[in-house]
N, C-alpha and C positions, 0 to 999 in steps of 0.2 A: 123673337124674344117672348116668352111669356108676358103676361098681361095682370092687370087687377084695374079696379075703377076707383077711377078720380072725381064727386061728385058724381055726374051724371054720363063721363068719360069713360070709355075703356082706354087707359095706355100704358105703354111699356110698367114692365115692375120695377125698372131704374130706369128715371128720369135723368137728364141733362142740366145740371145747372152750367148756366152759362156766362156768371158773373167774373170769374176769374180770366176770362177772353178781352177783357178791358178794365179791371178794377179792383182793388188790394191785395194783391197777391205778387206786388214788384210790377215790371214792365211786361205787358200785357203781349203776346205774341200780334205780326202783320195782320193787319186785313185781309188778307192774301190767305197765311197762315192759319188761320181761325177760322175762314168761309171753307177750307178745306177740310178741316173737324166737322164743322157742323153738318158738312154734306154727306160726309163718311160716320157721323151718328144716325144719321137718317138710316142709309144704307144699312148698317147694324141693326135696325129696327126700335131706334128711340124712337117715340110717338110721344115723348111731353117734355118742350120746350120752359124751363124758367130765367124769365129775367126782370129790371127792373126800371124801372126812370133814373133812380139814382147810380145803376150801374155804368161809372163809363160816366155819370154826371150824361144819360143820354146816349151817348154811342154804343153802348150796347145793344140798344134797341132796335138803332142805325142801323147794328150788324146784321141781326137776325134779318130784319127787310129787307137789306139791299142783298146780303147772300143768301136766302130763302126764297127769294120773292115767289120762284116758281116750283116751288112744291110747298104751300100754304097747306093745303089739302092732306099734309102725311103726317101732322102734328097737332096737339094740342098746343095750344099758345098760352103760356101762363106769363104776365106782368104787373107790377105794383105798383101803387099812388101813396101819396101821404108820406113821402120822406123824398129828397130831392136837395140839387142845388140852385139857391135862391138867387135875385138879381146881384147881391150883395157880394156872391160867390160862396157862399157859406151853405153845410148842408142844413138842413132845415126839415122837420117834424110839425107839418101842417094839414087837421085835418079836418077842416075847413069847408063843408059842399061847393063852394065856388072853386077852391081850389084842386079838391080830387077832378071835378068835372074838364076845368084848365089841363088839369095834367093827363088826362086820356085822351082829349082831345091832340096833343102834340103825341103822347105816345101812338095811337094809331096811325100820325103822321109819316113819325119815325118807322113803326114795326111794317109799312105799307100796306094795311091788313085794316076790309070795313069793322071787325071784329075782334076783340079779345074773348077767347075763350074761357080763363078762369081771371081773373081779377084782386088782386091783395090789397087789402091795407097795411100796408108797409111796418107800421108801426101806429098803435095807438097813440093818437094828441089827445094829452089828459086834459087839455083845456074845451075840447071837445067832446059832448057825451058821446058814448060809439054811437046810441042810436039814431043821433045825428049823419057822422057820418057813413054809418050801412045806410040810412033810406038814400042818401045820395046815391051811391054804389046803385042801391033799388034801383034809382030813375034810370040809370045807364042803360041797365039791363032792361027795363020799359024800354027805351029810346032804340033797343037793339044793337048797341056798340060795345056789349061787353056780354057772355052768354051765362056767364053764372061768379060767384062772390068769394073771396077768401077771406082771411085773417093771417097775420105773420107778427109770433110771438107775443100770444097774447095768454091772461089767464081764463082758469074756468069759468068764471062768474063773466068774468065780460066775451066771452064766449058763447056763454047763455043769454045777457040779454040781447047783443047784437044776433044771434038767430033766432028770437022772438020780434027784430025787428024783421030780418029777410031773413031765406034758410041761405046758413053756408055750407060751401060745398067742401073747403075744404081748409086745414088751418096747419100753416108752414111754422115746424119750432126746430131748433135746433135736438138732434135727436142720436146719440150713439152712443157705447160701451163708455165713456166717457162722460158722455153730459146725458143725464138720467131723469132730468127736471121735467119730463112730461110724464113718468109713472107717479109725480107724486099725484097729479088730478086730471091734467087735461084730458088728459090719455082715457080717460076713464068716460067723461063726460065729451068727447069727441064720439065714442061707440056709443053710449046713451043718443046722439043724436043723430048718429051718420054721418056723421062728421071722417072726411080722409086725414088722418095726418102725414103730413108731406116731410120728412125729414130732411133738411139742410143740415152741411157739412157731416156727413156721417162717417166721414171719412177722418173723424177729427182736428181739422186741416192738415191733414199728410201723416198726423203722427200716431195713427193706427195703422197705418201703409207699412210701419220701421223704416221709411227711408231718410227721414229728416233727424238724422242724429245731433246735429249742431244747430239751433236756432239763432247761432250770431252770423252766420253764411249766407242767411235773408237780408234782400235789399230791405234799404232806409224808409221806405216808401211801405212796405210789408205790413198791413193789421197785426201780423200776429207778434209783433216786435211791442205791442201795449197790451198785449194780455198776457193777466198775471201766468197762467198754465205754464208760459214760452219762455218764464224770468229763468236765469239760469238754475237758479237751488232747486225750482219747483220743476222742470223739465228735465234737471240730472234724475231727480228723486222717480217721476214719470215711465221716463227709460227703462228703469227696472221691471214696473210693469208688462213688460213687452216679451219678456223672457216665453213668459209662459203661453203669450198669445202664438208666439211663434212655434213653440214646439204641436200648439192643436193646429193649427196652418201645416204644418209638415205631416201630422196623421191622420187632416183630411186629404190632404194632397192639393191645396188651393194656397193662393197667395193669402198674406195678412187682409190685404185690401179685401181680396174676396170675401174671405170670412167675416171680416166687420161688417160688409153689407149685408151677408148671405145673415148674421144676427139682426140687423136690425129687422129683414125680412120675414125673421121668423118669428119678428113677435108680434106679428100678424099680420092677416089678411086685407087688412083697412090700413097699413102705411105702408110709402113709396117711396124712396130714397132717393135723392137729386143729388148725389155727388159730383165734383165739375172736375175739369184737368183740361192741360191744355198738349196733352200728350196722345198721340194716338194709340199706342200700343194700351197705356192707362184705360185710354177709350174702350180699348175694345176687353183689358182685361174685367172693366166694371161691367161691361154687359154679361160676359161669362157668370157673374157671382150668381146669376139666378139658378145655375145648375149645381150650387153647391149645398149641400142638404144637410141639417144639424139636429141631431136627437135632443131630447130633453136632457141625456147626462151632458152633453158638449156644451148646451147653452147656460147649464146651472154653473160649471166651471169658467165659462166665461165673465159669465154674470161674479161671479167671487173674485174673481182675479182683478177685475177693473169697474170701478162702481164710486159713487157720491162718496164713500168713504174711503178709498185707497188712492184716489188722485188727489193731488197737491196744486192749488191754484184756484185764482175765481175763472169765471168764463169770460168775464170784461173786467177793465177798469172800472172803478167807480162810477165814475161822469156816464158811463155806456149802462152799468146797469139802473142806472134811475133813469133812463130812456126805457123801459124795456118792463111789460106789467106780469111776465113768465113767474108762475111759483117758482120760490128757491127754497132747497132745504134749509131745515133753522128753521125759518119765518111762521 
């Protein structure tokens, strides 16, 4: 697979997320079932593992360790702190230096690995200055238990000053034809600083694929059942959208899926797309998007057809977007 760097990383130009292998996406496929993806994305030549402490509340992490254990060595390891579930049971946005230090310590327990290679802050705790906790992050990476720093969904300002506290390597936002909230700045001040950005769910959760026509066919359990996008008026109105995606899919000769990556890839050289599935064929057809190649006229019709102004829906609930310090247009 072609390659781009991550921080200080060379890996794959489509990442793995691996959070839908144990967590909001319905019932998560076997242990069994998932340690066999994951060994069969290696073999395809993924090189950059993401997951999280709160995925799987933990067992995600579980997975990667116990099915990984022995080819540590062919991956970047990417995992996050600062959001989790609490004693209480409840998930919980805490970002706290005693607490991130707490929660790497179980996750390398988990990942069975002396090291994490890229490191997130899950979520900004506003009650926390960041650069509170990046110098914690700092000390990890002094300590040698974590090799370099991220951020995940954060804005441009606190962007800047948490990499005047340590440099980040790299800062995970949600990023597709669909949710465009990182051209309003981050985007901009990620490149000013070197900054990778890591695109999560580019795949719009499935609904750039066109395979999810009905979102009432989603288990009870499903995220995407609380985001406005998935309500039914704003996901009929959506669908329409899709018309057009599908006829430049057929005149490049590549699936929808491919081409939403193969866009997000082309708007540049400094983002990596972590789309997840728990499908193999998926697997392998997301590795393929990097041989999909799009002119400036393909990307400008893209870009018009599906944008901050033709989709219908927020990206969260309310309660979720006041967890979340991401510019939104309007503001």
């Amino acid at each position: 697979m072609q390659t781009r760097n991550l921080g200080p990383f060379v890996v794959s130009a489509v990442g793995l997320g691996c959070m839908n292998l144990s967590h909001a996406y319905g019932t998560p496929p076997a242990a069994k079932v998932a340690a066999k993806l994951l060994h069969r994305g290696l073999d395809l030549g993924y090189s950059h593992l993401d997951t999280a402490a709160l995925y799987g509340f933990g067992s995600n992490e579980s997975l990667l360790g116990d099915a990984l254990r022995g080819r540590r060595g062919e991956f970047v390891l990417a995992s996050k702190c600062g959001m989790f579930k609490n004693a209480a049971g409840v998930r919980e946005i805490n970002g706290r230096p005693g607490i991130l230090k707490k929660t790497c310590e179980e996750s390398l327990r988990r990942l069975r690995t002396e090291i994490i290679d890229l490191y997130y802050l899950h979520r900004w705790d506003r009650r926390v200055p960041i650069e509170e906790s990046v110098g914690a992050l700092s000390e990890l990476v002094t300590e040698g238990k974590i090799k370099s720093i991220g951020l995940s969904e954060v804005s441009s300002d606190t962007l800047r000053k948490a990499h005047a506290e340590h440099p980040i390597a790299a800062l995970q936002s949600e990023y597709s034809l669909w949710t465009r909230n990182p051209e309003i700045k981050v985007l901009e001040t990620c490149r000013e600083l070197g900054v990778t950005l890591v695109a999560f769910s580019p795949l719009a959760r499935a609904f750039l694929t066109g395979k999810l026509r009905d979102p009432s066919t989603l288990e009870s359990g499903d995220l995407r059942r609380n985001m406005p996008r998935f309500e039914p008026a704003n996901y009929s109105a959506n669908l329409k959208l899709l018309d057009g995606v599908a006829a430049i899919a057929e005149q490049v000769g590549c699936s929808m899926a491919q081409l939403a990556l193969a866009w997000v890839m082309a708007k540049g050289e400094d983002i990596i797309p972590i789309p997840g599935t728990t499908n193999l064929a998926h697997l392998v057809e997301n590795a393929q998007s990097v041989d999909v190649e799009l002119d400036a006229a393909l990307l400008a019709r893209l870009d018009a057809m599906i944008n901050q102004h033709t989709v219908q829906g927020a990206r969260y609930n309310a309660a979720t977007e006041e967890e979340i310090d991401t510019e939104k247009f309007g503001d």
